[in-house]
C-alpha positions in Angstrom: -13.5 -24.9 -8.0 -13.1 -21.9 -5.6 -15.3 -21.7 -2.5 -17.3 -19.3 -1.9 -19.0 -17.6 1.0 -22.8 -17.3 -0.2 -25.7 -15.5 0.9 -29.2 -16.8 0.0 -32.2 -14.5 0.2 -35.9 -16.0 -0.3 -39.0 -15.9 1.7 -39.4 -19.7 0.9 -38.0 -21.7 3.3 -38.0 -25.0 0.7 -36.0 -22.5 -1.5 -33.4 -22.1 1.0 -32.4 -25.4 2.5 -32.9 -26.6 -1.3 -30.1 -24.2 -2.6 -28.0 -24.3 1.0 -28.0 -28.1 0.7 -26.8 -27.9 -3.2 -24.6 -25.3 -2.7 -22.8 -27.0 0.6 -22.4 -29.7 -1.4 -20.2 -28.2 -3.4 -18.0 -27.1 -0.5 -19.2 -23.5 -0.4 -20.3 -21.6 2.8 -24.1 -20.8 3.1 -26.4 -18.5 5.1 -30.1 -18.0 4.1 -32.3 -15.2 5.4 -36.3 -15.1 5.0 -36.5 -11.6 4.5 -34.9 -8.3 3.2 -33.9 -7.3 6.5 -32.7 -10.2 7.5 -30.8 -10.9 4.5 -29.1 -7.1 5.0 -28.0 -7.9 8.2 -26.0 -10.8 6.9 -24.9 -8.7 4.4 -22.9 -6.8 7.0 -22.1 -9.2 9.7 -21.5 -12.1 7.1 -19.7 -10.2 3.8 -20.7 -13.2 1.4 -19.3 -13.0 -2.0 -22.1 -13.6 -3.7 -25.8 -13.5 -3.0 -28.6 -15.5 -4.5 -31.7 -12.6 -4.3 -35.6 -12.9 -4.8 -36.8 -10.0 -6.2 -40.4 -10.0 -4.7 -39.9 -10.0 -0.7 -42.5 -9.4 1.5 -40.8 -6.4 3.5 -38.3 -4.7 0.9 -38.2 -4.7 -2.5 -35.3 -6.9 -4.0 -34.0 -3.7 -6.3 -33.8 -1.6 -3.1 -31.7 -4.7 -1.7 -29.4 -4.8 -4.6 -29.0 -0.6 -4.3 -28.1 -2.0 -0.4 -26.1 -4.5 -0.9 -23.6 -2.3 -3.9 -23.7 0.4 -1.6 -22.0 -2.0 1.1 -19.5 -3.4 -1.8 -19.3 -3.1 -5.4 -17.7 -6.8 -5.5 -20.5 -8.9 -4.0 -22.1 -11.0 -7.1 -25.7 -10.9 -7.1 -27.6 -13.4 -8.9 -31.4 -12.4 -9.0 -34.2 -15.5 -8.7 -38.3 -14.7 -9.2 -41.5 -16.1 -10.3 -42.0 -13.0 -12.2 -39.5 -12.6 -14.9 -40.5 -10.1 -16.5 -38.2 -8.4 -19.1 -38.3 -5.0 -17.2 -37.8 -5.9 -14.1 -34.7 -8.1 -15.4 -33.0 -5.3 -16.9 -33.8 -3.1 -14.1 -32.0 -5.4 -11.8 -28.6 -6.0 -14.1 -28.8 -1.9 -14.6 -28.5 -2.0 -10.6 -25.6 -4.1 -11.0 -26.8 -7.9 -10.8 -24.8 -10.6 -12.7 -27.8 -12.8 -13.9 -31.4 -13.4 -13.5 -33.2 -16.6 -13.1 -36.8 -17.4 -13.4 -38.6 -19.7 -10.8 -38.6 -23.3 -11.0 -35.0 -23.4 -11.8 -32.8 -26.2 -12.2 -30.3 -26.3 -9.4 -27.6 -26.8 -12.3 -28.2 -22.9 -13.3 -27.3 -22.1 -9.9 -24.3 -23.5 -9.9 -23.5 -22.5 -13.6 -24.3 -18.8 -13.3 -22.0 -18.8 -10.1 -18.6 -20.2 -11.0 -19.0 -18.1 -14.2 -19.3 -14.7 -12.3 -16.5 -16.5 -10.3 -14.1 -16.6 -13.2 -15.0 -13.3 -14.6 -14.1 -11.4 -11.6 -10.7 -13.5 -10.8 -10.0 -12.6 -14.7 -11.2 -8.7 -14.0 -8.7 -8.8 -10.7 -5.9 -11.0 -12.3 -6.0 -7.9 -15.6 -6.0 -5.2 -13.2 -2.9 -6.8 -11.0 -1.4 -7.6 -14.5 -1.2 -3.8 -14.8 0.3 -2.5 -11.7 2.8 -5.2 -11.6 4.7 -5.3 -14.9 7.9 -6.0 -13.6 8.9 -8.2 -10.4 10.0 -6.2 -7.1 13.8 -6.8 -6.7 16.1 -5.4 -3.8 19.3 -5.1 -5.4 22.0 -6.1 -2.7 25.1 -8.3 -2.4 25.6 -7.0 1.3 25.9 -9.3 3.9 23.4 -8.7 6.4 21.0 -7.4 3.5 21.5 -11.0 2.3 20.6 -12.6 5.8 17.4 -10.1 6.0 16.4 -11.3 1.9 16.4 -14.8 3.3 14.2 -14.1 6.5 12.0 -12.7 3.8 10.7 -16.2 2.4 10.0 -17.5 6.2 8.0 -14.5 6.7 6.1 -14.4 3.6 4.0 -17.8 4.4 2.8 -16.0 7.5 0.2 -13.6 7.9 2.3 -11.9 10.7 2.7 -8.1 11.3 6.0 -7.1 10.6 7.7 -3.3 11.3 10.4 -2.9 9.0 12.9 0.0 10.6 15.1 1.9 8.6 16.3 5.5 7.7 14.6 7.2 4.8 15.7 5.9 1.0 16.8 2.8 2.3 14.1 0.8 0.7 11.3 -0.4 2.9 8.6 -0.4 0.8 10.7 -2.7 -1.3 10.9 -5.1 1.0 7.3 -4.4 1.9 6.2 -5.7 -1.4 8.7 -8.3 -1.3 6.9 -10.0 1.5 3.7 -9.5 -0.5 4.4 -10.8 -3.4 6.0 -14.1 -1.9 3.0 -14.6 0.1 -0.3 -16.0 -0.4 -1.8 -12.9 -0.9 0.2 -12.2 -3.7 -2.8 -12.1 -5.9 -4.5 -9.4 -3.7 -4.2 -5.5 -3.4 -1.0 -4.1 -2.2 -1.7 -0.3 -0.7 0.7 1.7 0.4 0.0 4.5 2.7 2.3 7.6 3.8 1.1 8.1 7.5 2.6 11.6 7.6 1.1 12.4 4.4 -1.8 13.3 5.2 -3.5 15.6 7.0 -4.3 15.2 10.7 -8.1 15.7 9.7 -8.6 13.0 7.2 -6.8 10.7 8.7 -9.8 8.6 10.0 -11.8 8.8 6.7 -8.7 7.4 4.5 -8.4 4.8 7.1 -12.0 3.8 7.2 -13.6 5.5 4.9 -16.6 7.1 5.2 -20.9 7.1 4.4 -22.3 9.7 2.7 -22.7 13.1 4.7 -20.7 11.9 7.8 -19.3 15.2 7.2 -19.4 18.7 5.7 -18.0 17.6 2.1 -18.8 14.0 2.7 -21.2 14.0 -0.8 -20.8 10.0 -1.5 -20.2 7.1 0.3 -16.0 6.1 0.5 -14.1 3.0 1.4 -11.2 3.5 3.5 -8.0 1.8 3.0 -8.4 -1.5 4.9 -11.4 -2.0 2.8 -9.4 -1.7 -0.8 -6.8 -3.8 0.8 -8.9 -6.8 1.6 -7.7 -10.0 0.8 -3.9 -8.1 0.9 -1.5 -6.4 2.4 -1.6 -3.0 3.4 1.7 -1.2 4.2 1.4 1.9 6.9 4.5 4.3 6.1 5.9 6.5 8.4 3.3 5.3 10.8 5.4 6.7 14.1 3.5 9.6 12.4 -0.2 8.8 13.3 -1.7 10.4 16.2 -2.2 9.4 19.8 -6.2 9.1 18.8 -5.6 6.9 16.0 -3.4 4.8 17.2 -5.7 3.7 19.9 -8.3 2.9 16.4 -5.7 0.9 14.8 -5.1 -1.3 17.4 -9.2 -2.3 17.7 -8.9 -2.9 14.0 -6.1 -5.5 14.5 -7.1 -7.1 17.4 -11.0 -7.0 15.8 -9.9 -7.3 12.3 -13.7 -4.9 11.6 -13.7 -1.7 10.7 -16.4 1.0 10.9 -16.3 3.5 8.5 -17.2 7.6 10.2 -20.4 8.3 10.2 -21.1 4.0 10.1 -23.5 2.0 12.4 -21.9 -1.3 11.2 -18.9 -3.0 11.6 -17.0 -4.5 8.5 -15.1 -7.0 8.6 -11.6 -7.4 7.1 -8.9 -9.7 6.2 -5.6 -7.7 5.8 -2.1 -8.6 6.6 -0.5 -5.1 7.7 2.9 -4.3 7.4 4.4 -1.1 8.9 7.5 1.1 8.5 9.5 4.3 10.3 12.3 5.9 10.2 11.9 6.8 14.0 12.7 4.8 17.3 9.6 3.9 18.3 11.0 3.0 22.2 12.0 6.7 22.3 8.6 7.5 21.0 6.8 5.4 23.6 9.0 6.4 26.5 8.0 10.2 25.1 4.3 9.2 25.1 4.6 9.6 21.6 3.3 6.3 20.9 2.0 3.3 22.2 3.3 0.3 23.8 0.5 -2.1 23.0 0.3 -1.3 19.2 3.7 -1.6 18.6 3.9 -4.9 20.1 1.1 -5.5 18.0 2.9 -4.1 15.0 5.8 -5.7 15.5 5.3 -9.7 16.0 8.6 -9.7 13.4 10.9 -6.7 13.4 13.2 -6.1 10.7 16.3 -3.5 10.4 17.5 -2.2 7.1 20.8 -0.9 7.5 21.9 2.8 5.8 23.7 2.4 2.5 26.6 4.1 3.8 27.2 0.5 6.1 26.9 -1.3 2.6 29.1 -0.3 0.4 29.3 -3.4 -1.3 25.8 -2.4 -2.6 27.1 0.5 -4.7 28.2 -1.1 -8.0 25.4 -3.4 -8.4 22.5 -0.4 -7.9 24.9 1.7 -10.1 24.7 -0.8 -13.1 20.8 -1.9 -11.8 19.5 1.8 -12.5 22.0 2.1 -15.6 19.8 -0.7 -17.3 16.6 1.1 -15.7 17.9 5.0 -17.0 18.8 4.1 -20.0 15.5 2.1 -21.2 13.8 5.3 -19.9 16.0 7.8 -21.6 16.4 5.5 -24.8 20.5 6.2 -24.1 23.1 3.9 -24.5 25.5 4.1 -21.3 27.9 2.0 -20.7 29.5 3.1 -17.7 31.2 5.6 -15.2 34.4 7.1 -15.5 37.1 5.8 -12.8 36.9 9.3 -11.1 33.3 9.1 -11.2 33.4 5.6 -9.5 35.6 7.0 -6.9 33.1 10.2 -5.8 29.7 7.7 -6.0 31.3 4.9 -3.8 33.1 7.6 -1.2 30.2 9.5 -0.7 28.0 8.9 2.7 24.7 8.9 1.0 22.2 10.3 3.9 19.5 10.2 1.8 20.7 6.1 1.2 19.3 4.7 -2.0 16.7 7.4 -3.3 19.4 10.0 -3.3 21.7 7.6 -5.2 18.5 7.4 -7.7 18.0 10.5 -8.3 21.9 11.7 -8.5 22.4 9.1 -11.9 18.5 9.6 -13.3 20.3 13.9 -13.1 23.6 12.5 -14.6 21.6 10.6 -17.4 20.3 13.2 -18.2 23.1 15.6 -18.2 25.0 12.9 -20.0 25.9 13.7 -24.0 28.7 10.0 -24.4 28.1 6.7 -23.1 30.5 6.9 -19.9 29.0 9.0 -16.6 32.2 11.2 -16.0 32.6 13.5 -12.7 31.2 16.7 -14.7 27.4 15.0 -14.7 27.7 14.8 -10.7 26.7 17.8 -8.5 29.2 19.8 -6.6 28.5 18.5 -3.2 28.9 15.0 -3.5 32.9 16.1 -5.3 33.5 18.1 -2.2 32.1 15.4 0.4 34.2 13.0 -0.6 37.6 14.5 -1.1 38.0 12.2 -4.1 40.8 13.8 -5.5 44.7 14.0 -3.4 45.4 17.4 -5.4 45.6 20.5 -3.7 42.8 22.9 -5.7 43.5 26.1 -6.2 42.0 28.5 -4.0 40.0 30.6 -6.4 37.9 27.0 -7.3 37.6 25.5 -3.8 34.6 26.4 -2.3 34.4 27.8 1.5 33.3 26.1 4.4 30.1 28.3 4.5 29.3 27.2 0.9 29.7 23.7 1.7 27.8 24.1 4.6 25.0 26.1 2.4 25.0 23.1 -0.7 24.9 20.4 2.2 21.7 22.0 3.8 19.8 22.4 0.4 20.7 19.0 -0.6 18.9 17.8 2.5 16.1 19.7 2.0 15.4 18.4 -1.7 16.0 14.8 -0.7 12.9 15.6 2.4 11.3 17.7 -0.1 12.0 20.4 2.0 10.6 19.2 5.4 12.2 21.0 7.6 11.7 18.4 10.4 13.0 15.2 7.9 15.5 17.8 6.7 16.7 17.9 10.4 16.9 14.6 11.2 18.8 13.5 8.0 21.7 16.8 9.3 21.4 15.3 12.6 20.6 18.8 13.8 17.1 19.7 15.7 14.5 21.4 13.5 15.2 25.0 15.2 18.9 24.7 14.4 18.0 24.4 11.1 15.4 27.0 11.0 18.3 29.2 11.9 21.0 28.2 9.2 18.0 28.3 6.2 17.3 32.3 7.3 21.0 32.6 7.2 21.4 30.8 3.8 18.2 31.1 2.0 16.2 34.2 3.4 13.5 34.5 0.7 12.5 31.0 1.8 
């Protein structure tokens, strides 16, 4: 039977050590409070996952308690206990969203019934939803070396609850190996959430990381969880998070070294229990010598650093993601390919791939598309990648090969769809700074 962490709320004190003794003895945790306030402080400070309630207190009513105790978390199971059982007051209290009610004297047995049944009801409700989101097993397709030594770290670093920052340029797959370490760990069963630091908006930041009550703010109409609250008991991966702000930062690192979190607008701490994982494409020592970020929360992010090399330095990767999102493209576009012209080989494993494995992606899901036989031939690939990689040893003729400035012009647009057209991302994948390129897209695309 699976322990739990049990709150018990009664104004008799032989109620309490009655059900705290049963209930210990049955290995799970207990606290008991005499009163309504009491009991709501534990709530907080103690996050049971289940209370065991009397309705009639002698300072709040039990129905305002349940109202209290949803508004802190919807997952809490609430079994209700009282002398008066009346059949009003029972439905009132499952409306409010208790599991069971149970009439005074009680048979410890009930207790313990109504319990492990909620118990399995919500590990179904939670093993259903997770059932869901994960239809098919996270794979990292790669017969590279080094990839290979970095897959086989992966397993020692899933049985810790270690942070880990995973470094990398963009498309090369770190949330992949994000979930990876997830799913091999011991909190495979819990949330993974995934969050794009630079994403979102400078002002919200703090209330998607905490959440928020109910009019901290202008717009603020209900009460919100943030994002360490929906990953409890999980992992939550921070994208991009060389992103976040100086002011944050300094947040982030009280909620790992506190492991609480208080929501804006709060009075309360919450505690948590999340296993964070974090990823940039940036160098974070150039960002902390720029005082762009700091020192103590990336050591505190990165206990275990790991380094996904480019695709261009794996070569050996291309054929098996080639024939990997073959199997993928053509389930999706109910085709029937069965594989790439020799030319077409050529250009896909010459090519430099800046935009590393999401570019490769979306280059074949274009050329399935575009494809009308079973074999990808050079006419389903765009113009640029033919050009980059000089695939062919015959001299064009002039009228078909493209100038410099053309090249130049397809190059720049390509990074700007694979950054969807951040200039700054844009700039980084050209190796250029952003006003450099501010000055070729006026040049080359002036209604932009």
């Amino acid at each position: 039977m699976y322990k739990l962490k049990i709150l018990v709320i009664d104004d008799e004190p032989s109620i309490c050590s009655a059900l705290k003794i049963a209930l210990q003895s049955e290995g799970h945790t207990v606290e008991t409070a005499l009163s309504g306030k009491a009991g709501l402080g534990l709530v907080k400070n103690y996050a049971p996952d289940a209370v065991i309630l009397d309705l009639r207190l002698p300072d709040i009513d039990g129905l305002q308690i349940i109202d209290k105790i949803k508004e802190f978390s919807d997952d809490i199971i609430i079994i209700i206990i009282t002398a008066f059982g009346d059949t009003k007051t029972a439905v009132e209290a499952i409306k409010k969203g208790a599991y069971d009610f149970i009439t005074k004297p009680f048979d410890l047995s009930e207790i313990k019934l109504s319990l492990e049944r909620a118990r399995r009801e919500r590990a179904l409700e939670t093993e259903n939803k997770l059932l869901k989101l994960n239809q098919e097993k996270v794979v990292f397709i790669s017969q590279d070396k080094k990839m290979k030594e970095i897959l086989s770290q992966i397993d020692i670093l899933a049985q810790t609850d270690s942070t880990v920052l995973i470094e990398g340029e963009t498309g090369t797959g770190k949330e992949v190996i994000a979930r990876l370490i997830h799913e091999k760990s011991k909190r495979a069963s819990g949330p993974f959430i995934a969050i794009n630091c630079s994403a979102i908006p400078a002002n919200l930041f703090e209330s998607e990381l905490f959440g928020h009550e109910r009019s901290a703010f202008t717009g603020a109409s209900e009460r919100k969880k943030g994002i360490f609250e929906l990953a409890n008991g999980g992992t939550l991966f921070l994208d991009e998070v060389g992103e976040l702000p100086l002011e944050l930062q300094s947040k982030l690192l009280r909620v790992i070294e506190d492991r609480k979190v208080r929501r804006v607008g709060g009075l309360s701490d919450i505690p948590i229990n999340v296993r964070i994982i974090s990823a940039t494409n940036r160098n974070l020592q150039n960002e902390i010598e720029k005082g762009n970020f700091r020192r103590d929360l990336f050591y505190r992010l990165c206990v275990f650093c790991i380094k996904i090399p480019p695709l261009r330095e794996r070569k050996a990767d291309i054929l098996p993601l080639l024939d990997h999102y073959r199997q993928i493209f053509n389930k999706l576009f109910k085709k029937e390919i069965v594989g790439f012209s020799g030319e077409a080989l050529e250009i896909l494993q010459n090519y430099e791939w800046p935009g590393n494995v999401r570019e490769l992606k979306n280059i074949l899901e274009r050329a399935f598309i575009l494809a009308k036989g079973k074999i990808i031939t050079e006419k389903e690939l765009p113009v640029e990648l033919k050009v980059k990689t000089c695939y062919t040893a015959k001299t064009p003729e002039s009228s078909s090969f493209p100038s410099l400035e053309e090249v130049e012009r397809q190059h720049i647009q390509k990074a700007l769809e694979i950054s969807n057209w951040n200039i700054t991302k844009a700039a980084e994948l050209l190796g250029i700074s952003r006003f450099a390129l501010q000055r070729r897209m006026k040049k080359f695309f002036p209604n932009y």
